[in-house]
C-alpha positions in Angstrom: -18.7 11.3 11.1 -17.4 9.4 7.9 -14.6 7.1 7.9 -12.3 6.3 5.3 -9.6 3.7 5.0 -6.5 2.6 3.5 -5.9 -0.3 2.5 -3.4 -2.7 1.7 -4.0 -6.2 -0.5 -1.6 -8.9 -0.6 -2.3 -10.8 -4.1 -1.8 -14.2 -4.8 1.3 -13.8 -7.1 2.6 -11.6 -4.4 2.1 -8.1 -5.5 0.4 -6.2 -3.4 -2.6 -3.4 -3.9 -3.3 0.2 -2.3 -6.5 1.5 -2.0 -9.1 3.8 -0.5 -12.5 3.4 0.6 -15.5 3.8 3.1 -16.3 0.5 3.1 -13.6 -2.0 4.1 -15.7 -5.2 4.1 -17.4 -4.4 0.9 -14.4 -3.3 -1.1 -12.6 -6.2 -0.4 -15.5 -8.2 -1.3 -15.6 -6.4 -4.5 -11.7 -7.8 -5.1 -12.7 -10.9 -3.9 -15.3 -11.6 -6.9 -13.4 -9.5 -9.2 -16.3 -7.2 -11.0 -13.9 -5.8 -14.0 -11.8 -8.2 -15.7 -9.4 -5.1 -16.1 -8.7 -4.2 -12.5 -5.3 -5.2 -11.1 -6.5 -7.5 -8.8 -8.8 -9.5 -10.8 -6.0 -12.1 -12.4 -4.5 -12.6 -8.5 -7.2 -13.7 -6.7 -7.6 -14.3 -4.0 -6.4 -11.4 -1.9 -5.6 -10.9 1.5 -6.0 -7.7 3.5 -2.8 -7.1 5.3 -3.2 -3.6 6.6 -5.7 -0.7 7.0 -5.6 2.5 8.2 -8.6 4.7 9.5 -8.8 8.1 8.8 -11.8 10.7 9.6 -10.5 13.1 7.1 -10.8 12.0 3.4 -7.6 14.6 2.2 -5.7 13.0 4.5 -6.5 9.1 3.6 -5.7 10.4 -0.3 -2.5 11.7 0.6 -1.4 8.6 3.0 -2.9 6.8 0.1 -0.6 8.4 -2.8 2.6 8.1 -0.5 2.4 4.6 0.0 1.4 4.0 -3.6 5.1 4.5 -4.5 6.5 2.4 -2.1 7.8 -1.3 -3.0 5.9 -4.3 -1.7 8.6 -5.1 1.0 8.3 -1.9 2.1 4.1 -2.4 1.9 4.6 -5.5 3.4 6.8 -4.1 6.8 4.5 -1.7 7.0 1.5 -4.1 7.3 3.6 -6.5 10.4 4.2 -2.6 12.1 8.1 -3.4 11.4 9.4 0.1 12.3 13.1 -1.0 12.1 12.8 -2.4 8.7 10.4 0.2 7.4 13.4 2.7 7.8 15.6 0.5 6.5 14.2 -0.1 3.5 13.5 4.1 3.5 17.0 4.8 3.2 18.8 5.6 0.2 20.8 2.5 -0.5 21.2 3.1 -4.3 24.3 4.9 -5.7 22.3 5.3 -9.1 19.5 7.2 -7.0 19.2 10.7 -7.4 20.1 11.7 -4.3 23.1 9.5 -3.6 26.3 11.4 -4.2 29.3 11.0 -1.8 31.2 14.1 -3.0 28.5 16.0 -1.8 29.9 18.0 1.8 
């Protein structure tokens, strides 16, 4: 059976990188050396795997893999040190400009 995984880079500048592969060891290698001077990470070397996620079902590891895409680096980063507590917290809707905050609803 094939593995995928998910991954999670923590860059130098402290962004942080999402990705997918088959191959954790090697693709992190390839950050590592930086092969295209036009990937993200190339410019904030060197990185640091903080997380990864195994999946046997490659639909599912692009899904998990779009979803946390989107997410901020703090909220990255909790997810990497398994804070749950914080995880939520930074889930919530804390942002009266955001879409879906509006107190007059019932």
């Amino acid at each position: 059976m094939k593995l995928y995984y998910v991954y999670i880079l923590l860059c130098s500048d402290g962004l942080t990188y999402t990705g997918i592969t088959d191959n954790v060891a090697r693709r992190i290698n390839e950050h590592q050396n930086g092969l295209s001077k036009n990937a993200f990470t190339y410019r904030r070397r060197p990185v640091e795997l903080v997380f990864q996620q195994e999946f046997n079902d490659v639909l599912q590891a692009i899904s998990f893999e779009k979803k946390i895409k989107k997410w901020s680096a703090k909220k990255k980063i909790a997810l990497s040190k398994g804070d749950v507590d914080l995880l939520q917290i930074l889930a919530e809707c804390r942002n009266a400009s955001h879409y879906k905050y509006n107190p007059d609803q019932d």
